[in-house]
C-alpha positions, 0 to 999 in steps of 0.5 A: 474581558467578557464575562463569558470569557472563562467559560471557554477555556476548558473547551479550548484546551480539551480541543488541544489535548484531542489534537496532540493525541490524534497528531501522535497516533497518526505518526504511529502508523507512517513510520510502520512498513507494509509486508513484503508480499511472497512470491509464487515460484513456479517450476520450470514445466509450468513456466513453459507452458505459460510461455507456449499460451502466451505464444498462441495468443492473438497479437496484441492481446491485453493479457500481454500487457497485464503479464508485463505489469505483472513481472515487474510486480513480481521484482518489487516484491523480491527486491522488497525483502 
């Protein structure tokens, strides 16, 4: 064995202790749940409104498209509950 062999040791064990901590805060976080995001209700005179601008939009509007993202983000968030 070298004769510096010893000094090592306390440095190699602070690494493992550093590492079993970091290991365990990590686990921490995976296991917590993003909240739930609230859903905006909207009345049923808004609703038609909207449904009239999206109507007098040009055919094949990007907003359309982003609209339909947006529904299916609403789902997620009422069946996230």
């Amino acid at each position: 064995m070298k004769s510096n062999a010893r000094c090592w040791t306390p440095q190699a064990a602070a690494l493992l202790i550093v590492m079993l901590l970091l290991s365990a805060c990590a686990m921490v976080g995976s296991e917590q749940q993003a909240p739930c995001p609230p859903v905006v209700q909207y009345t049923s005179a808004e609703q038609a409104r909207a449904a009239d601008e999206v109507d007098a939009l040009p055919e094949g509007a990007m907003v359309v498209r982003m609209l339909g993202d947006f529904a299916v983000l609403r789902d997620q968030a009422r069946a996230c509950k």
